[in-house]
SEBA-373821 format. One line per 10 residues: number of its first residue (from 1); for each residue y, z, x of N, C-alpha, C, O. Coordinates in Angstrom, 2 decimals. Each point is the difference from the previous one (the first is absolute). Example, Ala and Ser with C-alpha at 12.3 -4.5 7.8 and 13.67 -1.06 7.14 Angstrom:
<recs>
1> -5.69,7.80,13.19,1.19,0.00,-0.89,1.20,0.00,0.90,-0.02,0.66,1.04  1.07,-1.38,-1.39,1.19,0.06,0.82,1.09,0.73,-0.77,1.11,0.17,0.51
</recs>
This chain:
<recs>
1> 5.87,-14.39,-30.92,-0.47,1.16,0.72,1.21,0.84,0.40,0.92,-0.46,0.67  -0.98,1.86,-1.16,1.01,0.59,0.63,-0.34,0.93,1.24,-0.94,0.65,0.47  2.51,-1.04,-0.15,-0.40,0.96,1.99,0.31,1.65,-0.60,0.60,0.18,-1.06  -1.02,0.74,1.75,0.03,0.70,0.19,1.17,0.74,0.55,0.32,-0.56,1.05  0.44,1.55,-1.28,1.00,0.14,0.96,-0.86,1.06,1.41,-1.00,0.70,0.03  2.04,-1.09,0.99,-0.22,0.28,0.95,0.42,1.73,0.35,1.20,0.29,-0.02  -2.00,0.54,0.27,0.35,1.28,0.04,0.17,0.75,1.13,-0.82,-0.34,0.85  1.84,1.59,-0.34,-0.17,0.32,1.38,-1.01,0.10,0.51,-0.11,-0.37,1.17  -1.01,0.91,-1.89,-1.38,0.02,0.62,-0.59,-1.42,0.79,-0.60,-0.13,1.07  1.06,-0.86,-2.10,-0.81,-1.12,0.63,0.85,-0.84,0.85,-0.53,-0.80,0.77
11> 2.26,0.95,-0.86,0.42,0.03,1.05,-0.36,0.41,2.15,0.22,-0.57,1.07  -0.78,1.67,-1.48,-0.19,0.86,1.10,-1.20,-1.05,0.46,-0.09,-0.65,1.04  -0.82,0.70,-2.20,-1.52,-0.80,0.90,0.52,-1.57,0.55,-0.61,-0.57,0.91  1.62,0.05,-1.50,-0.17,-1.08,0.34,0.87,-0.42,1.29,-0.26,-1.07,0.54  1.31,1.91,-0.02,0.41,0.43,0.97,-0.85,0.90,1.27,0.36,-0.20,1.16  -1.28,1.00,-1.37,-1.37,0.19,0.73,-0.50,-0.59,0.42,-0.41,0.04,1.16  0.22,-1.03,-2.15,-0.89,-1.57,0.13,0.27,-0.80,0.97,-0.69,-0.24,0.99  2.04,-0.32,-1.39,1.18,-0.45,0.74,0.13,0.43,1.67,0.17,-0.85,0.88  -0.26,2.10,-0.65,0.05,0.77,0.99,-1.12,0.05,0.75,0.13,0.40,1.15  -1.22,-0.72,-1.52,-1.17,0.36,0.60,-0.36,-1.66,0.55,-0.33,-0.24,1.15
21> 0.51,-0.98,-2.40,0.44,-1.60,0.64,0.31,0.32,1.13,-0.79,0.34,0.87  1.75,-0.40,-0.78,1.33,0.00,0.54,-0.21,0.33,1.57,0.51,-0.73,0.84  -1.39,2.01,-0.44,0.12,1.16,1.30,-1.41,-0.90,0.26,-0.07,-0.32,1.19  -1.18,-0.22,-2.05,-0.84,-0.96,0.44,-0.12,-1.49,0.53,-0.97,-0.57,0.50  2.22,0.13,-0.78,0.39,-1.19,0.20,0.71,0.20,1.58,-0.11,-0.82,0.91  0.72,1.87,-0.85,0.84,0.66,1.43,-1.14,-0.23,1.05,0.21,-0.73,0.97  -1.64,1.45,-1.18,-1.05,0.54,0.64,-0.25,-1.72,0.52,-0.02,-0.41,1.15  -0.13,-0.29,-2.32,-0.83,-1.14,0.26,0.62,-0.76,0.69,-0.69,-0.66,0.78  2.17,0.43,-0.76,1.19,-0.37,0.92,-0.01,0.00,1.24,0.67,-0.68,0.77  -1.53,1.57,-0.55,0.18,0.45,1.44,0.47,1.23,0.73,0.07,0.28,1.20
31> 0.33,0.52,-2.61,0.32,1.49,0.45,-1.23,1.20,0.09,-0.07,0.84,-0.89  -0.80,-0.83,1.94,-1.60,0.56,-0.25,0.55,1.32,0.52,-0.22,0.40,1.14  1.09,0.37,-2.20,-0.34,1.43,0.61,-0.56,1.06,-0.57,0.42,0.24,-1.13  -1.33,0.56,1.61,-0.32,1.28,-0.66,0.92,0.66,-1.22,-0.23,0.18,-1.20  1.52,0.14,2.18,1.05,0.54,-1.79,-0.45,-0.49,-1.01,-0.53,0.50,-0.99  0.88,-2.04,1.45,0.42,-1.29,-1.47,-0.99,0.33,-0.86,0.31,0.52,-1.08  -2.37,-0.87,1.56,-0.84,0.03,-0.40,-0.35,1.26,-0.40,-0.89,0.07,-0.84  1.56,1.28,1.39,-0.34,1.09,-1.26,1.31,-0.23,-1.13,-0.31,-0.19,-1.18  1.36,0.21,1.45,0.72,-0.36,-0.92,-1.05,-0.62,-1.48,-0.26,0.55,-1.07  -0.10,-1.83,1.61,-0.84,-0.68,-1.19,-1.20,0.94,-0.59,-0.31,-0.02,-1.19
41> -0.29,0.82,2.14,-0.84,0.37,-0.59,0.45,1.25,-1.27,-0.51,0.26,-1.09  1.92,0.43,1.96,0.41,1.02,-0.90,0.57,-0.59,-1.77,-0.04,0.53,-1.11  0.56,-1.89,1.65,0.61,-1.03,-1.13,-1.19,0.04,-1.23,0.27,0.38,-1.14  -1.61,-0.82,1.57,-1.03,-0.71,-0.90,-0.44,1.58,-0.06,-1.08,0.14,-0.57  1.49,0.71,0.88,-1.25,1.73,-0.44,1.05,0.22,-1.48,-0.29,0.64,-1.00  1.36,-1.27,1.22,1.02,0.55,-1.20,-0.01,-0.66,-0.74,0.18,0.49,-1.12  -0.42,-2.38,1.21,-0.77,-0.78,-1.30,-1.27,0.35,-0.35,-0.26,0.02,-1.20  -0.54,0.24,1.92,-1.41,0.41,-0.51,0.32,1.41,-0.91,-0.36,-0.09,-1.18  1.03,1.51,1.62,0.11,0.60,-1.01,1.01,-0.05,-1.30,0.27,0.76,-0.93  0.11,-1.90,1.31,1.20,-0.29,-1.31,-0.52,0.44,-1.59,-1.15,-0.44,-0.11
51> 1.43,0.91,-0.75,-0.66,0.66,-0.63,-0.24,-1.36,-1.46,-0.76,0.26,-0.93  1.65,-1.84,0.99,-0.33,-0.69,-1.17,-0.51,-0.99,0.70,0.36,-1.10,-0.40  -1.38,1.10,1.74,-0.62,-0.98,0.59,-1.56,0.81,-1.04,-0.51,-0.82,-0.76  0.23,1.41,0.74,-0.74,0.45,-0.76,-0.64,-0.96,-0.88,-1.13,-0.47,0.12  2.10,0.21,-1.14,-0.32,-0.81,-1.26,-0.29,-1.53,0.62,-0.59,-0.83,-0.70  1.11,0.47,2.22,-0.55,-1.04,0.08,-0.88,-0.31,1.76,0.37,-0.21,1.15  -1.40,0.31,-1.72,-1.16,0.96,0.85,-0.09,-1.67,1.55,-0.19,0.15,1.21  0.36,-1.24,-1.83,0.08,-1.08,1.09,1.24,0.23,0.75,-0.28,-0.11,1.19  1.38,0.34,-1.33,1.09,0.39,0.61,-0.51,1.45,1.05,0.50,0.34,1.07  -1.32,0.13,-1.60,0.04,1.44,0.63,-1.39,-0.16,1.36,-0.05,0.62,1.06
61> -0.89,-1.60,-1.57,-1.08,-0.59,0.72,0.71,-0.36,1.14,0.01,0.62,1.06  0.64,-1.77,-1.35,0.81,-0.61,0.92,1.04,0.71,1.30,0.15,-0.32,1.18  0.38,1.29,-1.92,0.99,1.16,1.22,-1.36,0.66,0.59,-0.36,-0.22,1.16  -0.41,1.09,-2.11,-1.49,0.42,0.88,0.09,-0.86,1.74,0.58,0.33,1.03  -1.44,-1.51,-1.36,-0.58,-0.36,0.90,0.95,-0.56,1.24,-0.31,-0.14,1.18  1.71,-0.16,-1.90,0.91,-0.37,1.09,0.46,1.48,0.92,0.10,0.08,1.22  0.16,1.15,-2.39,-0.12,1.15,0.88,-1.15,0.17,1.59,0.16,0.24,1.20  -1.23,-0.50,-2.07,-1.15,0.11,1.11,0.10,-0.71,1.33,-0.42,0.39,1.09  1.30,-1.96,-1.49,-0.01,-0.61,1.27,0.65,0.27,0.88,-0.26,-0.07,1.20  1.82,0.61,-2.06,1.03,0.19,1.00,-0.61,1.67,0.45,0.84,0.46,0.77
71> -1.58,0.21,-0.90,-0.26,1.24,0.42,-0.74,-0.24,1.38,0.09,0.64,1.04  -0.92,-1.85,-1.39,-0.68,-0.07,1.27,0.52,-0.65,1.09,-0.56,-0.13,1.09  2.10,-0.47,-1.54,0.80,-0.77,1.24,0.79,0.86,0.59,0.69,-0.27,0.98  -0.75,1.28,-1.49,1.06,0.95,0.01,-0.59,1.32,1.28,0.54,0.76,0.81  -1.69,-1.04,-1.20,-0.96,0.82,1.06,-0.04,-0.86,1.09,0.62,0.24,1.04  -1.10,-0.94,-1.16,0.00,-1.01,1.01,0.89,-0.63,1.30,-0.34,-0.42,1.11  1.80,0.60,-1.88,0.82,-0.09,0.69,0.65,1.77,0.67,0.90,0.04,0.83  -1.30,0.75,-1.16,0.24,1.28,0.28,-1.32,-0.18,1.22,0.32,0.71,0.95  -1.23,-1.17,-0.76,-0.86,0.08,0.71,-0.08,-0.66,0.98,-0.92,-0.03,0.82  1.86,-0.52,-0.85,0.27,-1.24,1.37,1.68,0.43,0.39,0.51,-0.42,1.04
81> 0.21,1.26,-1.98,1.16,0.44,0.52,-0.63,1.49,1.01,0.40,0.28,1.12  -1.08,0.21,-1.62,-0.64,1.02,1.05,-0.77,-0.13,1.41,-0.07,0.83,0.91  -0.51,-2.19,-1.00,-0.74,-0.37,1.28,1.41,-0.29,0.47,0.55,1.04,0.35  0.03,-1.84,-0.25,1.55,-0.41,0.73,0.58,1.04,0.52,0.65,-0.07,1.04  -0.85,1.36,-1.81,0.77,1.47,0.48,-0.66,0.33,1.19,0.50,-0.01,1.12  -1.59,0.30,-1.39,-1.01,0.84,0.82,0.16,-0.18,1.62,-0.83,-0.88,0.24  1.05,1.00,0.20,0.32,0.11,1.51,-1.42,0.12,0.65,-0.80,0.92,-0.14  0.66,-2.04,0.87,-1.29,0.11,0.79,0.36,1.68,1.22,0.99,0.44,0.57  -2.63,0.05,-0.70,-0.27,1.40,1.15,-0.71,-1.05,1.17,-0.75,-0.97,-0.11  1.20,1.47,0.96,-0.82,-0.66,1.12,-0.26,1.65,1.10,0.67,0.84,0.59
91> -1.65,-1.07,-0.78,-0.59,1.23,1.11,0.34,-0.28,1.55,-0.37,0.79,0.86
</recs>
């Protein structure tokens, strides 16, 4: 079987890849911050439009739905960083 050579293009994704591991493993660590978790989400919007995830549609399934999750942690934690802000009114 021959390999394929490795091209800047697929360089880049697999360093994305790499990158997007990487800032999720941080999150899961114990680093729960809003940045981090848009970070990831901005990470997986740029594997999902990667333009040769295409040809392999389970790879692209897969960023999909992990996008979706981290979108909704991402809210989530923006939504509990805002109650913390909010300064109680007392009449």
């Amino acid at each position: 079987m021959l390999e394929q050579p490795i091209t800047p293009e697929k360089t880049e994704l697999i360093r994305l890849h790499a990158a997007t591991c990487f800032s999720m493993t941080q999150f899961i660590n114990g680093h729960h911050c809003p940045k981090l978790a848009h970070l990831i989400v901005h990470q997986l919007s740029h594997l999902v439009a990667y333009p040769d995830l295409e040809q392999v549609s389970a790879s692209r399934e897969m960023y999909l739905q992990l996008l979706e999750h981290w979108q909704k942690v991402t809210a989530f934690l923006l939504e509990q960083q805002n109650a913390r802000e909010t300064p109680s009114k007392y009449h």
